[in-house]
PDB file of N, CA, C, O and CB in Angstrom:
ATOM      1  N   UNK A   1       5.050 -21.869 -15.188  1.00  0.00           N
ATOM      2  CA  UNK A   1       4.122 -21.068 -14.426  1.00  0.00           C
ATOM      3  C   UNK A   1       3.318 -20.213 -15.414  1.00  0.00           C
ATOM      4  O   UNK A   1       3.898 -19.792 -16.415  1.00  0.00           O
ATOM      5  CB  UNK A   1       4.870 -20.185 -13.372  1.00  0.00           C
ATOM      6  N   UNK A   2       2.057 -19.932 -15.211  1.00  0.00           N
ATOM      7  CA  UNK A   2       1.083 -19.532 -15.993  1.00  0.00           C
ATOM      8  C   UNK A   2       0.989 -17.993 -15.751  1.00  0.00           C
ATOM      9  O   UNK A   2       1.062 -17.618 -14.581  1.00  0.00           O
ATOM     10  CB  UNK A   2      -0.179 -20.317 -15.717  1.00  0.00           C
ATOM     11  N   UNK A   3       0.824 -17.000 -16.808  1.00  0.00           N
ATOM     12  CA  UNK A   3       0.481 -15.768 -16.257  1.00  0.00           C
ATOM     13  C   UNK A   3      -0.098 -15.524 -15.299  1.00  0.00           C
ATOM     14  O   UNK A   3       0.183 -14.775 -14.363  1.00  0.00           O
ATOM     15  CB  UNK A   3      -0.011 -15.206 -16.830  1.00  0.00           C
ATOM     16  N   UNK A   4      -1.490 -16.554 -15.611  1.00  0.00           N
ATOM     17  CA  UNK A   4      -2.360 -16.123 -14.154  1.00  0.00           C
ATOM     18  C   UNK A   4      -1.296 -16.170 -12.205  1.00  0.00           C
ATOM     19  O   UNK A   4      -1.135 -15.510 -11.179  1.00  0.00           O
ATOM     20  CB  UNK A   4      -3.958 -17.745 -14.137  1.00  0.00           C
ATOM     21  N   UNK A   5      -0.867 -17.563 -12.928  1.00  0.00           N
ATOM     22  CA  UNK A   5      -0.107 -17.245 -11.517  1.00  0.00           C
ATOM     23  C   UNK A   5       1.027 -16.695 -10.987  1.00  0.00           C
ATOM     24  O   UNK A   5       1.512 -16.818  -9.862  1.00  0.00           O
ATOM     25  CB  UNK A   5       0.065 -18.059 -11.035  1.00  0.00           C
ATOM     26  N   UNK A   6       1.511 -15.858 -12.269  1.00  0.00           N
ATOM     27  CA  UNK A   6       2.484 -14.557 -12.161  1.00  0.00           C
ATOM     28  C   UNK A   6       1.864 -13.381 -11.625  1.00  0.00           C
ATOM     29  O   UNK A   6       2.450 -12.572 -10.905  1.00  0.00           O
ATOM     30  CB  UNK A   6       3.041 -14.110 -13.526  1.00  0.00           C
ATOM     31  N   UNK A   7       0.408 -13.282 -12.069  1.00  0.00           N
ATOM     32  CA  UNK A   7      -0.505 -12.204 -11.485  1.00  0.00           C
ATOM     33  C   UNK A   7      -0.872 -12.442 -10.498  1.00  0.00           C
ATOM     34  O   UNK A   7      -1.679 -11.585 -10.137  1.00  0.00           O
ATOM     35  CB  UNK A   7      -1.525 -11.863 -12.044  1.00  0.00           C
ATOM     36  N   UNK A   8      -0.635 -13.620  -9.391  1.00  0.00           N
ATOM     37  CA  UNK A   8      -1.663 -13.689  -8.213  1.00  0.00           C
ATOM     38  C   UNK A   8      -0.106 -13.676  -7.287  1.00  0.00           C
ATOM     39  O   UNK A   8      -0.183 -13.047  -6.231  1.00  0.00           O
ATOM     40  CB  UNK A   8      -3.045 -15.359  -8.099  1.00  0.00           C
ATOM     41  N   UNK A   9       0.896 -14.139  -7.514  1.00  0.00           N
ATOM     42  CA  UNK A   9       2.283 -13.923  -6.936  1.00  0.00           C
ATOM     43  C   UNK A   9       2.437 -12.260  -6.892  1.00  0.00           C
ATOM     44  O   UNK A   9       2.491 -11.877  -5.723  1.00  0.00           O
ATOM     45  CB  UNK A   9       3.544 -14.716  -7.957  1.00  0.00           C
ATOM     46  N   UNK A  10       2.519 -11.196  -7.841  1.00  0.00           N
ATOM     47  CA  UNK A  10       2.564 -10.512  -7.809  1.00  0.00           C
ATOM     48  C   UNK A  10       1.935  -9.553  -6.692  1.00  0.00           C
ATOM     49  O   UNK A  10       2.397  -8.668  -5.971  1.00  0.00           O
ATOM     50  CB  UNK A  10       2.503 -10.601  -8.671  1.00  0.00           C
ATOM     51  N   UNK A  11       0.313 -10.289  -6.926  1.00  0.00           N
ATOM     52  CA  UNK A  11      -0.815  -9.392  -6.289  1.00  0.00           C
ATOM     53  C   UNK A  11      -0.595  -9.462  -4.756  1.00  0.00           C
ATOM     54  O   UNK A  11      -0.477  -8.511  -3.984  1.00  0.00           O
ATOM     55  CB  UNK A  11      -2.402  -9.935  -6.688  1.00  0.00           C
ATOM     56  N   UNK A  12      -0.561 -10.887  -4.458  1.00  0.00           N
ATOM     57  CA  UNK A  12       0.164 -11.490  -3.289  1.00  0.00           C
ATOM     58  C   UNK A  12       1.449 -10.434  -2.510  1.00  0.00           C
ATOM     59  O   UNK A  12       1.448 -10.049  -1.341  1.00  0.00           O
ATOM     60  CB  UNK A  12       0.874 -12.951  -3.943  1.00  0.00           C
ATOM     61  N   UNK A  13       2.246 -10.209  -3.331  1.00  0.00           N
ATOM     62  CA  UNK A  13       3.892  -9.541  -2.851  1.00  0.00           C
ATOM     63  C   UNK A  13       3.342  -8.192  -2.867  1.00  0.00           C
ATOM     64  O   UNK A  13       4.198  -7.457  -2.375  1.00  0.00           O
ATOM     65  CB  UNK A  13       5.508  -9.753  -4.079  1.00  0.00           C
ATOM     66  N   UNK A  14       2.571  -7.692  -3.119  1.00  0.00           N
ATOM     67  CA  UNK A  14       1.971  -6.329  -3.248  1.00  0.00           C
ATOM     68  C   UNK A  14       1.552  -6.106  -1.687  1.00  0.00           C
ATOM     69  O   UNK A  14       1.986  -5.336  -0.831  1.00  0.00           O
ATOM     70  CB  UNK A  14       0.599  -6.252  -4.420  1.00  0.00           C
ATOM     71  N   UNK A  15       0.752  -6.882  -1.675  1.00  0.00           N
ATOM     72  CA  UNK A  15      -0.163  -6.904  -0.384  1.00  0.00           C
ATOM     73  C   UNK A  15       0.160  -6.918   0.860  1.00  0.00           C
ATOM     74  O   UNK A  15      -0.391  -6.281   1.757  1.00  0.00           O
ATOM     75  CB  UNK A  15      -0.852  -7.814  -0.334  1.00  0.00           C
ATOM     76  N   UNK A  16       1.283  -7.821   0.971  1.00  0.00           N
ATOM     77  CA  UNK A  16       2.121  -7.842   1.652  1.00  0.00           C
ATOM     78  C   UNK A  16       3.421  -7.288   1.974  1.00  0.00           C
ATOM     79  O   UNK A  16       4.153  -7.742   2.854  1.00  0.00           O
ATOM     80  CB  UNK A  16       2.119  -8.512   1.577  1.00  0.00           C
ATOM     81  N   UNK A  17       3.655  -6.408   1.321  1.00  0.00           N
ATOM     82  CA  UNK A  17       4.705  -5.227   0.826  1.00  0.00           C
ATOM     83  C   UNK A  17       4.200  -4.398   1.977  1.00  0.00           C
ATOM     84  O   UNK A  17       4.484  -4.181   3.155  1.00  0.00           O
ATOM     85  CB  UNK A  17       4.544  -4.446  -0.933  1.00  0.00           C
ATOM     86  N   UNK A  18       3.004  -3.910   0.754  1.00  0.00           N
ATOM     87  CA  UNK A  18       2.605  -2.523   1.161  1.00  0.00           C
ATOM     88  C   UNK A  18       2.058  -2.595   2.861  1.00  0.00           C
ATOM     89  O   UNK A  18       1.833  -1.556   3.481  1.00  0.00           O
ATOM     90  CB  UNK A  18       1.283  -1.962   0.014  1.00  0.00           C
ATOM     91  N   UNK A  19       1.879  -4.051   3.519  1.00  0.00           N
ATOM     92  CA  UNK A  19       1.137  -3.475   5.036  1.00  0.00           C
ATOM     93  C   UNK A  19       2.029  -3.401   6.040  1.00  0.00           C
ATOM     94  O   UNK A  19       1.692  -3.230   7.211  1.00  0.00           O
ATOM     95  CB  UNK A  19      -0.038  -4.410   5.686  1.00  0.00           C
ATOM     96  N   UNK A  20       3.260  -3.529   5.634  1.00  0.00           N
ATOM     97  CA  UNK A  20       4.610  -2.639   6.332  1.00  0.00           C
ATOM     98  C   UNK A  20       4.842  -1.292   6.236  1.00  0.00           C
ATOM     99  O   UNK A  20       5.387  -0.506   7.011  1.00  0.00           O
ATOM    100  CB  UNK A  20       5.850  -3.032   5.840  1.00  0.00           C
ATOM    101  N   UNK A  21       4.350  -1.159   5.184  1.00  0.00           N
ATOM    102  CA  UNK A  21       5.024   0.867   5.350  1.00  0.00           C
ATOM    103  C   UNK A  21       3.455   1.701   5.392  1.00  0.00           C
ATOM    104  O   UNK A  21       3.467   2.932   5.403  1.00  0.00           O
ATOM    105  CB  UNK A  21       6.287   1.735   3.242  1.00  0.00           C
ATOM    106  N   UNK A  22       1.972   0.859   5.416  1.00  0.00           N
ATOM    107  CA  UNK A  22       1.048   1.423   5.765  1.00  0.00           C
ATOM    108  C   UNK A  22       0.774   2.758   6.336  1.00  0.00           C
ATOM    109  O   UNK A  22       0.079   3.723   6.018  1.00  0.00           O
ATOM    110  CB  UNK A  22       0.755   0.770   6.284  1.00  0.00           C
ATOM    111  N   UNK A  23       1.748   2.389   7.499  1.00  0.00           N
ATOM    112  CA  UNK A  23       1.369   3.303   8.727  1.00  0.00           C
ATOM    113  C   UNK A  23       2.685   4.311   8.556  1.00  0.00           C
ATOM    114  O   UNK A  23       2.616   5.292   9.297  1.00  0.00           O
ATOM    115  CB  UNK A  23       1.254   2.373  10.439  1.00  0.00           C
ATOM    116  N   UNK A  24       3.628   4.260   7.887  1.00  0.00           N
ATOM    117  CA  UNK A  24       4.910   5.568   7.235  1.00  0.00           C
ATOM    118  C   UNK A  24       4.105   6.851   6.503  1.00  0.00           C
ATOM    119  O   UNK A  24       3.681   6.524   5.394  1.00  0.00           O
ATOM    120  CB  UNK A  24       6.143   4.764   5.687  1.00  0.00           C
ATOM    121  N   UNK A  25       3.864   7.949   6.800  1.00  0.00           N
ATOM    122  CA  UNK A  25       4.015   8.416   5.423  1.00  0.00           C
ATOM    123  C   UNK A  25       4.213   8.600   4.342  1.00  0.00           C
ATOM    124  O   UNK A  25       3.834   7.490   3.967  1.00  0.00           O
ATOM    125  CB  UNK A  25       4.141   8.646   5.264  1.00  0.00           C
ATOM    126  N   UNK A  26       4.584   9.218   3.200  1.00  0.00           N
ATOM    127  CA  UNK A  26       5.590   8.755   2.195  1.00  0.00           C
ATOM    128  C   UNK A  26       6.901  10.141   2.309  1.00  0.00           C
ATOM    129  O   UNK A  26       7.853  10.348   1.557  1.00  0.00           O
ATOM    130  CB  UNK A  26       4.672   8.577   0.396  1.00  0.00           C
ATOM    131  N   UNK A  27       6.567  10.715   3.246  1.00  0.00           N
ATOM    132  CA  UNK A  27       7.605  11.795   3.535  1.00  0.00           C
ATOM    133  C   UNK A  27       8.720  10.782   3.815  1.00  0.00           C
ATOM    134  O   UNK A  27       9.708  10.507   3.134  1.00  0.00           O
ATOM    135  CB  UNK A  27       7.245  12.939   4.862  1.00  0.00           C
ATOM    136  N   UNK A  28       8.110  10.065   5.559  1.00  0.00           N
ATOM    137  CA  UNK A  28       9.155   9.026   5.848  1.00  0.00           C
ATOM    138  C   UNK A  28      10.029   8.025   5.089  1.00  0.00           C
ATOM    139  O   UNK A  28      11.213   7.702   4.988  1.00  0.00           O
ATOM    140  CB  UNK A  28       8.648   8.367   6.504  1.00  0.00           C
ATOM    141  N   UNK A  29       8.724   7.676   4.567  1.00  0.00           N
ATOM    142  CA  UNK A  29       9.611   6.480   3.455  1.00  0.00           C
ATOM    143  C   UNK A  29      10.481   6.667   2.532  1.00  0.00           C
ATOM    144  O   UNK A  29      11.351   5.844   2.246  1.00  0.00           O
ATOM    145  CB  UNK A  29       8.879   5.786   2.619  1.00  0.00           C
ATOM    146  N   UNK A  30      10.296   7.963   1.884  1.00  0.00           N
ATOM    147  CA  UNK A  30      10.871   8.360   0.849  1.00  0.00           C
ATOM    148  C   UNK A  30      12.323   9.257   1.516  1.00  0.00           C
ATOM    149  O   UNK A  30      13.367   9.198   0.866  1.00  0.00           O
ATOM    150  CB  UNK A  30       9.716   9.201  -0.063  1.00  0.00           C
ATOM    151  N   UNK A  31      12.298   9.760   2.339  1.00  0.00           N
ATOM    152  CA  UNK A  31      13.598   9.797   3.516  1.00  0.00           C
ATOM    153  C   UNK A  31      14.434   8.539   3.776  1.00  0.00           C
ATOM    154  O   UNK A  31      15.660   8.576   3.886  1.00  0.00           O
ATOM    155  CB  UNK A  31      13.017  10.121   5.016  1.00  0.00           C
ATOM    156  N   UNK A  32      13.676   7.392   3.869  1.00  0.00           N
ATOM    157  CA  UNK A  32      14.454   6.046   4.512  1.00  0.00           C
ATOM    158  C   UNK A  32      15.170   5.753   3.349  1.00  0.00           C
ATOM    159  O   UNK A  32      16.384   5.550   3.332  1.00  0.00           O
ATOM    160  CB  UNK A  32      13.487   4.645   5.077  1.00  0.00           C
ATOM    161  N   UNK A  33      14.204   5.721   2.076  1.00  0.00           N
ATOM    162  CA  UNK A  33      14.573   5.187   1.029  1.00  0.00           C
ATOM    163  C   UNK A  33      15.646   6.057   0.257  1.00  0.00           C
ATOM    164  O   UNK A  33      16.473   5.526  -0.485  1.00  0.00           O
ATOM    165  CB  UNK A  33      13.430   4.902   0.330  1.00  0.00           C
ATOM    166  N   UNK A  34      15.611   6.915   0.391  1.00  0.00           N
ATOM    167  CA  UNK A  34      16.531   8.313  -0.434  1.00  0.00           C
ATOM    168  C   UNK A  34      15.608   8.735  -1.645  1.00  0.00           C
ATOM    169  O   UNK A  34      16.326   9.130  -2.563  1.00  0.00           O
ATOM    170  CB  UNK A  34      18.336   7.785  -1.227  1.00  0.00           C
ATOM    171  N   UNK A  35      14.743   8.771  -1.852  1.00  0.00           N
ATOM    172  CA  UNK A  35      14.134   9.210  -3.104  1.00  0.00           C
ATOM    173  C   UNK A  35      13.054  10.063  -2.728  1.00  0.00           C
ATOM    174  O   UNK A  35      11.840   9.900  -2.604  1.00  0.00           O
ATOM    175  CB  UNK A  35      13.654   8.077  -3.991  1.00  0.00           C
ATOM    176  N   UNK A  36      14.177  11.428  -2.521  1.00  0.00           N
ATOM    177  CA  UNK A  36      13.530  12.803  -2.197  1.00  0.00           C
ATOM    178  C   UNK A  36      13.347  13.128  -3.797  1.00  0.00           C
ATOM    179  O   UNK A  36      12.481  13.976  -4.009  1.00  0.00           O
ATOM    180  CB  UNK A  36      14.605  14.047  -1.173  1.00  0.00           C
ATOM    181  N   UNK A  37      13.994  12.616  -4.938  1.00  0.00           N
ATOM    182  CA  UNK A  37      14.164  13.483  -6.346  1.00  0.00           C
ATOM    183  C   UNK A  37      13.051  12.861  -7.004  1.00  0.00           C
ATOM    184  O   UNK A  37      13.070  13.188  -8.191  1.00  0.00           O
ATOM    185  CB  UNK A  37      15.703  13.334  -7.291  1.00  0.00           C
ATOM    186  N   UNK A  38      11.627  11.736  -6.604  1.00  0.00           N
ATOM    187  CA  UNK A  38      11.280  11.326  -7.736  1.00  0.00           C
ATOM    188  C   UNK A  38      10.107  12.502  -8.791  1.00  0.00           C
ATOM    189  O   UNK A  38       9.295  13.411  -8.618  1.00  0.00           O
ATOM    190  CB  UNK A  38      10.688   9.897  -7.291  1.00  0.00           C
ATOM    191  N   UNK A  39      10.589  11.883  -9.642  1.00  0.00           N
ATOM    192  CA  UNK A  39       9.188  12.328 -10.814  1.00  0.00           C
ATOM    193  C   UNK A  39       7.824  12.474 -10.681  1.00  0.00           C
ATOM    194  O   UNK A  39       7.070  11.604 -10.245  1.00  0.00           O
ATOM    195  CB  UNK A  39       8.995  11.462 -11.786  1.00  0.00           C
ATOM    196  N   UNK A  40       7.457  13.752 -11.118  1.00  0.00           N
ATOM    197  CA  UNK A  40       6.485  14.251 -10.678  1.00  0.00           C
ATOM    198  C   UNK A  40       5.400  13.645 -11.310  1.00  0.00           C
ATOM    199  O   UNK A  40       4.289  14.017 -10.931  1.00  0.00           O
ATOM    200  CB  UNK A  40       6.548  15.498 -10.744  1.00  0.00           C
ATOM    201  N   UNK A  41       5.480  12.520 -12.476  1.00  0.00           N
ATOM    202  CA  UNK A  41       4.876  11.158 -12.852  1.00  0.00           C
ATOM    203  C   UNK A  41       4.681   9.954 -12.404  1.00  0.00           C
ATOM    204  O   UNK A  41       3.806   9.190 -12.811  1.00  0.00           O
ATOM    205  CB  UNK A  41       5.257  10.834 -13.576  1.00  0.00           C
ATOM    206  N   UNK A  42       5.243   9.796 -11.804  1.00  0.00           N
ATOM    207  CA  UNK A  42       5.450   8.471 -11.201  1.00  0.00           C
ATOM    208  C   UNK A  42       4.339   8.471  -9.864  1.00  0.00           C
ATOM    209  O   UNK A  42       4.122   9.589  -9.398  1.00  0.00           O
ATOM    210  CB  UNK A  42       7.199   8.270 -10.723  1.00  0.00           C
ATOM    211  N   UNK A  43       3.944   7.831  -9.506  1.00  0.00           N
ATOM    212  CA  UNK A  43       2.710   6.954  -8.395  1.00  0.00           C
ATOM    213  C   UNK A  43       3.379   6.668  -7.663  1.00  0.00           C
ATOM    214  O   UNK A  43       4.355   6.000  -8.005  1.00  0.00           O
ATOM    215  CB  UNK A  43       1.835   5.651  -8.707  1.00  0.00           C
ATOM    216  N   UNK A  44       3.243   6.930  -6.667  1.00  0.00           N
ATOM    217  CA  UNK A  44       4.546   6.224  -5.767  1.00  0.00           C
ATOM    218  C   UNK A  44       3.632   5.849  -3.868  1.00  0.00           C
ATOM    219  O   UNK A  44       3.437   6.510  -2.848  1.00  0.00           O
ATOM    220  CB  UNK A  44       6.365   7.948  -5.621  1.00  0.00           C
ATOM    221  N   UNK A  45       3.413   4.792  -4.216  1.00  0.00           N
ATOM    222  CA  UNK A  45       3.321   4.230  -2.902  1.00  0.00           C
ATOM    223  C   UNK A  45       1.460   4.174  -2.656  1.00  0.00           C
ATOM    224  O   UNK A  45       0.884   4.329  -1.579  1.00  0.00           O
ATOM    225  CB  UNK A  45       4.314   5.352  -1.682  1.00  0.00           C
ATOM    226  N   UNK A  46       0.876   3.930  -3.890  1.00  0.00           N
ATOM    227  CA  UNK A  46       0.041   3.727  -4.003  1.00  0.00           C
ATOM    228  C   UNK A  46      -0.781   2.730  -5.350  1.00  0.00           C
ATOM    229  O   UNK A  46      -1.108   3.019  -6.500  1.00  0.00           O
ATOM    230  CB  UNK A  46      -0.081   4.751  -3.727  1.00  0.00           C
ATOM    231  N   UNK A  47      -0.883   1.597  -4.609  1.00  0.00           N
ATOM    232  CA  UNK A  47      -1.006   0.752  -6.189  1.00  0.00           C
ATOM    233  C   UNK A  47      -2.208   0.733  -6.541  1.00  0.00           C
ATOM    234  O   UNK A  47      -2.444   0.094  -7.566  1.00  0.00           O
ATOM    235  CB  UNK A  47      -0.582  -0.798  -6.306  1.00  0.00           C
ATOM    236  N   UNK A  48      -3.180   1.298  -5.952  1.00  0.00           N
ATOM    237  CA  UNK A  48      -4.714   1.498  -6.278  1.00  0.00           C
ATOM    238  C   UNK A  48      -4.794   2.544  -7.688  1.00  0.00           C
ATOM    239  O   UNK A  48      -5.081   2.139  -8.814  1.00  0.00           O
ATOM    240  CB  UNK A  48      -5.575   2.292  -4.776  1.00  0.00           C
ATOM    241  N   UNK A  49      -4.507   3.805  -7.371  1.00  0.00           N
ATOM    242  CA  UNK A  49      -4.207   4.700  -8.166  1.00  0.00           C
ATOM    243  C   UNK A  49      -3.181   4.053  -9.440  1.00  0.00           C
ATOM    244  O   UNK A  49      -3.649   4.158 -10.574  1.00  0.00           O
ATOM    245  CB  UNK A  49      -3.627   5.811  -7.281  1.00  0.00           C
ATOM    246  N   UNK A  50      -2.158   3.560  -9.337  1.00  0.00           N
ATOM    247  CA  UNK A  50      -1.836   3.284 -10.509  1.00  0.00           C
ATOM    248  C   UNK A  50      -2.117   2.130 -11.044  1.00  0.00           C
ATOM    249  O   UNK A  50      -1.368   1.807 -11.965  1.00  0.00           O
ATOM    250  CB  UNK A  50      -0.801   3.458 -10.624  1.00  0.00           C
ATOM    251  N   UNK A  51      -3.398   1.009 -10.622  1.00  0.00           N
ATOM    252  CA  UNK A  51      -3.620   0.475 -11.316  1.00  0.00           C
ATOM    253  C   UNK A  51      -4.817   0.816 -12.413  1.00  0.00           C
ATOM    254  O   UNK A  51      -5.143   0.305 -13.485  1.00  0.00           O
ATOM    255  CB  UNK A  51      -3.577  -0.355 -10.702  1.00  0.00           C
ATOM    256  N   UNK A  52      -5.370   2.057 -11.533  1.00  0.00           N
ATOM    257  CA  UNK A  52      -6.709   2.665 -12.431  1.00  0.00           C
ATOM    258  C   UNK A  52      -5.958   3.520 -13.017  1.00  0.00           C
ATOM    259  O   UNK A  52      -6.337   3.455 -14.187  1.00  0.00           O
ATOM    260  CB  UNK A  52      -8.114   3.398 -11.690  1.00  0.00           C
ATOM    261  N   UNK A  53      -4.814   4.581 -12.941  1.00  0.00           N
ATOM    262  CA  UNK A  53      -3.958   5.097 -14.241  1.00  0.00           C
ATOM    263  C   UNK A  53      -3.702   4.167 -15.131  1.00  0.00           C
ATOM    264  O   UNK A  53      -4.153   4.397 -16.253  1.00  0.00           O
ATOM    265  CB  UNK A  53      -2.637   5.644 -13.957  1.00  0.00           C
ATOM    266  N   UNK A  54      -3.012   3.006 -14.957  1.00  0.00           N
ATOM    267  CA  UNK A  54      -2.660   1.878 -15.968  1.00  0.00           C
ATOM    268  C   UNK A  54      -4.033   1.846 -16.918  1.00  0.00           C
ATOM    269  O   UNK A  54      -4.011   2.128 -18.116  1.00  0.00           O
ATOM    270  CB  UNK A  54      -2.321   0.251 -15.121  1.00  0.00           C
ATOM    271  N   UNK A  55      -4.780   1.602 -16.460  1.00  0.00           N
ATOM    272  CA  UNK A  55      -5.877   1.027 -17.091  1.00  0.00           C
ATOM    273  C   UNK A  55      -6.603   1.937 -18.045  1.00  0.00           C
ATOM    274  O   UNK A  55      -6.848   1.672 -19.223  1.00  0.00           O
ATOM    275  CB  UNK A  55      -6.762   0.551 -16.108  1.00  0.00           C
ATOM    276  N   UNK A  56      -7.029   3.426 -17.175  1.00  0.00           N
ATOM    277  CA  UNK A  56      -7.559   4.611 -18.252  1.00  0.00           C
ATOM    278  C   UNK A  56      -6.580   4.776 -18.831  1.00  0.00           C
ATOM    279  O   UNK A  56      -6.857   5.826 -19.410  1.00  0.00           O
ATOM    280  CB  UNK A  56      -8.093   5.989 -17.823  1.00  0.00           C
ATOM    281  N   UNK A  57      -4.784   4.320 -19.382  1.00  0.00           N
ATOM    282  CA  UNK A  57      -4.419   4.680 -20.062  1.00  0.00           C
ATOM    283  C   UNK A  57      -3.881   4.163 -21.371  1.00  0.00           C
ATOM    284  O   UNK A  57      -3.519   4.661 -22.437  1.00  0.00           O
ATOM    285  CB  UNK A  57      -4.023   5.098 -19.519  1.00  0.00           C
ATOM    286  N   UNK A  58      -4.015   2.502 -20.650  1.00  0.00           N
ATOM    287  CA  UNK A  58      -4.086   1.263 -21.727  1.00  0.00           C
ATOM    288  C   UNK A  58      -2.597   1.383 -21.616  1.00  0.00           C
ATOM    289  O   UNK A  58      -2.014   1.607 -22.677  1.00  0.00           O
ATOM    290  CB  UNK A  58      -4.926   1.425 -23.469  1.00  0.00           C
ATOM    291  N   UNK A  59      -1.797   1.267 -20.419  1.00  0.00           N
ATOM    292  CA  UNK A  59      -0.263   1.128 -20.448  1.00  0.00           C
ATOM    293  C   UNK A  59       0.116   0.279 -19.307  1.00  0.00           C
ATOM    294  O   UNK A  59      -0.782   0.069 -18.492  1.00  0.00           O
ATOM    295  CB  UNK A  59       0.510   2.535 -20.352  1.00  0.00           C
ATOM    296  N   UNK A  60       1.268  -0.252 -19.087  1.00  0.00           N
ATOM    297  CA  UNK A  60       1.469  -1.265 -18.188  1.00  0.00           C
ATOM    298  C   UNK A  60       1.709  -0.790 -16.955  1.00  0.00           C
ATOM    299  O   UNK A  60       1.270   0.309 -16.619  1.00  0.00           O
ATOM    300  CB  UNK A  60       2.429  -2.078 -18.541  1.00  0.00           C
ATOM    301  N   UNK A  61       2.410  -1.535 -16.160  1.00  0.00           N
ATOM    302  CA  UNK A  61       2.788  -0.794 -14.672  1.00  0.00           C
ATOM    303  C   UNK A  61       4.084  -1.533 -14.499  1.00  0.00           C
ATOM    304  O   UNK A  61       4.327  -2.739 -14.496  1.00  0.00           O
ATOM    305  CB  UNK A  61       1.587  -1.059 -13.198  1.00  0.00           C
ATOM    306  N   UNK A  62       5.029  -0.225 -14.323  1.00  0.00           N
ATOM    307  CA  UNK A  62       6.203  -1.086 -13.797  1.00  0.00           C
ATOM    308  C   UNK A  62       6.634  -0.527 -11.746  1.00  0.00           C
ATOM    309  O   UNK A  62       6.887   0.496 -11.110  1.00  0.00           O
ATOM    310  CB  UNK A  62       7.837  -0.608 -15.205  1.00  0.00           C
ATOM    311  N   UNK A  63       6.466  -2.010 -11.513  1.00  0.00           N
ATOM    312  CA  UNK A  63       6.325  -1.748 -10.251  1.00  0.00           C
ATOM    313  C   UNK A  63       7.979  -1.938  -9.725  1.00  0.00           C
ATOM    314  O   UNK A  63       8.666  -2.697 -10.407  1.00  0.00           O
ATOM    315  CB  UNK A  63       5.130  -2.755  -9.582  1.00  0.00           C
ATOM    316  N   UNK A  64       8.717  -1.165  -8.355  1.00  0.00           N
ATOM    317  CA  UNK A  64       9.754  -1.417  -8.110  1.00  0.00           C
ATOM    318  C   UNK A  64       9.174  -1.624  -6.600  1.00  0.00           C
ATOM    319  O   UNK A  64       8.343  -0.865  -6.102  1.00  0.00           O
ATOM    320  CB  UNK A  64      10.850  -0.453  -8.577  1.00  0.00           C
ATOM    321  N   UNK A  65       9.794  -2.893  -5.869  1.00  0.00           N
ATOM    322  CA  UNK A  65       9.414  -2.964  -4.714  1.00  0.00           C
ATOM    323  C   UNK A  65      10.855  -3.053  -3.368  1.00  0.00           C
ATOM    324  O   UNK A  65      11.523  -4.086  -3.399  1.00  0.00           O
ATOM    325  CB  UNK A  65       8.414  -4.224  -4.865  1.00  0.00           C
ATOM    326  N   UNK A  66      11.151  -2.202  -2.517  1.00  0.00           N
ATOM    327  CA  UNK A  66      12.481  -2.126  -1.917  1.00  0.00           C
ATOM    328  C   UNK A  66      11.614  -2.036  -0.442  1.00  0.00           C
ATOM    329  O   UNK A  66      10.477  -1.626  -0.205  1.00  0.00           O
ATOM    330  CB  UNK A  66      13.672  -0.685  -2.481  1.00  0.00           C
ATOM    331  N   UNK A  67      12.479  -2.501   0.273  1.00  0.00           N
ATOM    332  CA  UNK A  67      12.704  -2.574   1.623  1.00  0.00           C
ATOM    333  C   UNK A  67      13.302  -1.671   2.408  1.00  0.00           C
ATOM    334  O   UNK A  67      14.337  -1.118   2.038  1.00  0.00           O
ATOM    335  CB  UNK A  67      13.252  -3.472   1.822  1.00  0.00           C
ATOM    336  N   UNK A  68      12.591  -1.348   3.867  1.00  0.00           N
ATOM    337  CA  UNK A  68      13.636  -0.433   4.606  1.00  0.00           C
ATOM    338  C   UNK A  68      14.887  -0.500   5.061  1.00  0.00           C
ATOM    339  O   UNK A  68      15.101  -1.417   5.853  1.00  0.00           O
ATOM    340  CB  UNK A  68      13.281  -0.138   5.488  1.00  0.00           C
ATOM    341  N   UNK A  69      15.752   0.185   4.799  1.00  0.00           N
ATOM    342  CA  UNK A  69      16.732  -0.602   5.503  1.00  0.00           C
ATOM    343  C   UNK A  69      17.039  -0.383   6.973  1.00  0.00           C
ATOM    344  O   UNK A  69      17.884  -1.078   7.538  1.00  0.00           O
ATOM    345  CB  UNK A  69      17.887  -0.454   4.841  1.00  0.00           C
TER     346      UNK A  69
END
């Protein structure tokens, strides 16, 4: 499998991730999920923003993707 189509799988699972918890807050989500403690660095629940941080900063993105339970 070719990068490119590591990047379009990715972009793909993104997209489709994110139009489940759309309509959550991130109060909620981050309640469901338990991650009341995260870092006041971290992007969280927005991949627009950290793909234009990634980019003005010339650093990668490490994405974690979890489910509600």
């Amino acid at each position: 499998m070719s990068t490119r189509h590591v990047w379009i799988a990715i972009t793909v699972l993104v997209v489709l991730t994110s139009a489940g918890t759309r309509g959550a807050s991130q109060d909620l989500l981050r309640d469901a999920l338990g991650d009341r403690h995260v870092a006041d660095h971290w992007i969280y629940d927005d991949w627009s923003r950290a793909v234009e941080t990634a980019r003005a900063q010339d650093k990668p993105i490490l994405a974690v993707f979890r489910c509600v339970p």
